[in-house]
N, C-alpha and C positions, 0 to 999 in steps of 0.2 A: 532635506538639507542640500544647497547648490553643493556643487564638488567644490569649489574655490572656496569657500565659509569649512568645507570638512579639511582642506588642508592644511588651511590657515589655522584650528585648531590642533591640528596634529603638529603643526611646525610649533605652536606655544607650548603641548606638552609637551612635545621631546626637548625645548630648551629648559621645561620646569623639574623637568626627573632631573636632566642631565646637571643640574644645577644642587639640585636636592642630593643625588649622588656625588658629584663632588665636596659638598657641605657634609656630608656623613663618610665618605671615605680622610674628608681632611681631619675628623673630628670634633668639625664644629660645633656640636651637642653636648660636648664636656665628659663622655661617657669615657669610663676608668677605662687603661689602656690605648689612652692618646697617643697617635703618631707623632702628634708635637714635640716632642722631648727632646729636653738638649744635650743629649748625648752627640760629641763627636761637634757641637754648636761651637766658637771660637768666641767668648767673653774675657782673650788675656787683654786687651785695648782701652778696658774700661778702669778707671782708677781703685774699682771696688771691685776683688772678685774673692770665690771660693772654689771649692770643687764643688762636682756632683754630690757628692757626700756630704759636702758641709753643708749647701744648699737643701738636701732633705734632710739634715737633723735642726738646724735653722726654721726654717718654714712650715706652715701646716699643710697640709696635701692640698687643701685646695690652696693654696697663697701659692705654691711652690707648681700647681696647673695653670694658674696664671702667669705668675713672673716669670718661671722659666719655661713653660711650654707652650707659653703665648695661647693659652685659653681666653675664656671669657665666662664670668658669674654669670648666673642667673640676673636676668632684672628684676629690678626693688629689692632684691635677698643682702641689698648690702646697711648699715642703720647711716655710711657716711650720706649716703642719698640727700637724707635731710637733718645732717647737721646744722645746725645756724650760728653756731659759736665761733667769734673771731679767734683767728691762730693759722694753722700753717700744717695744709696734709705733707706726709713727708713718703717716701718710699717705704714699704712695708720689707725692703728686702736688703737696707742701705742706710734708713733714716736718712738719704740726703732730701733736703724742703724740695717741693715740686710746684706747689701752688699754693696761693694764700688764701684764704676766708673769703676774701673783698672781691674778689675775681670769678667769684663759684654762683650759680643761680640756677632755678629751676626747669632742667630741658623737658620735664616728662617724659623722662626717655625709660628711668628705673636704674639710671646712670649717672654715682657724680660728675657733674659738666661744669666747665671753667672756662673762660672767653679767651684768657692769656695763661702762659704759667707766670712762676716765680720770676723767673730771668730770665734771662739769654743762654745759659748754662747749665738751665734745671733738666731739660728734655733732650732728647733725640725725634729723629724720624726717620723712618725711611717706608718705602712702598710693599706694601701689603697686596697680595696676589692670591688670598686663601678665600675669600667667594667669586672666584673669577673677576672681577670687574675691580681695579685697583682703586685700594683704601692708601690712607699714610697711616700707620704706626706709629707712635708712641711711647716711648722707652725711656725709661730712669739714665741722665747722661752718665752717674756714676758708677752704677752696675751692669747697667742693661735692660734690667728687669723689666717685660711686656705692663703696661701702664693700659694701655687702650687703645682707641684713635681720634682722629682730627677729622672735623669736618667744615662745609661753608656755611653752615645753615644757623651760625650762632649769630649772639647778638651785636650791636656795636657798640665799642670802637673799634672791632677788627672783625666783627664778621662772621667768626672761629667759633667752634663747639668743640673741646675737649673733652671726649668722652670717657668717661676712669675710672675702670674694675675698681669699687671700693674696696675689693680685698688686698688690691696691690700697694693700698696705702694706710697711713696711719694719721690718727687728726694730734696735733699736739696744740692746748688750745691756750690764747694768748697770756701771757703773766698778767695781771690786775695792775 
């Protein structure tokens, strides 16, 4: 093996540990005793809040690792994936509406995805720095509550793929 082909693979391992080890010291893997947690987090700015306390008697452990500690589900472990019924998923942590039926489609990701949300008022975003390489976030505008992320790779008319812990929401589906 030339030395230049041995170093060029030394420099991709050391950036694929060092990556793996930041994905497992940030918790990425969802494993019980997440550094995520929002203790000490500031959610008084959002029209919907609780404490700590009320939020884990509230939510089930895993609802309550993703909304408030900005985890992520397993893929395909969620059934919103392939919903098909018109209505309106809503925050799992707020019932405030996030996104509508008509907006949602098939990414294969094992993640509900939606091109747009609701409105102009249903989300938040801000920049995510937890696999090193900056995502935008995803957050309930009335709680806060971690929802997923955004990307470019969606369909048109915007382009957008919203990517959505189904655990973080609930489908309410439309009246008849």
């Amino acid at each position: 093996m030339k030395r230049r082909n041995f170093l060029g693979l030394c420099f991709i391992g050391g950036i694929t540990l060092a990556t793996g080890m930041k994905a497992y010291s940030m918790n990425f893997f969802g494993k019980k005793g997440d550094k995520d947690t929002p203790e000490g987090r500031d959610t008084s700015g959002y029209p919907f809040t609780l404490t700590d306390q009320e939020w884990r008697e509230k939510l089930s452990e895993e609802q309550y690792r993703v909304l408030r500690g900005h985890g992520t589900e397993r893929a395909f472990s969620s059934p919103l994936d392939s919903e098909k019924r018109n209505g309106t998923f809503l925050c799992a942590g707020c019932d405030h509406p996030l996104f509508s039926s008509q907006h949602k489609f098939d990414s294969r990701t094992g993640w509900p995805s939606f091109w747009k949300p609701l409105d102009g008022s249903a989300i938040g975003t801000t920049k995510d720095f937890k696999l090193i390489l900056p995502r935008i976030e995803v957050h309930c505008a009335n709680c806060g509550g971690h929802q997923g992320h955004v990307f470019n790779d969606g369909p048109q008319p915007t382009g957008l793929r919203y990517c959505i812990n189904g655990v973080a929401m609930r489908f309410k589906p439309s009246e008849a």
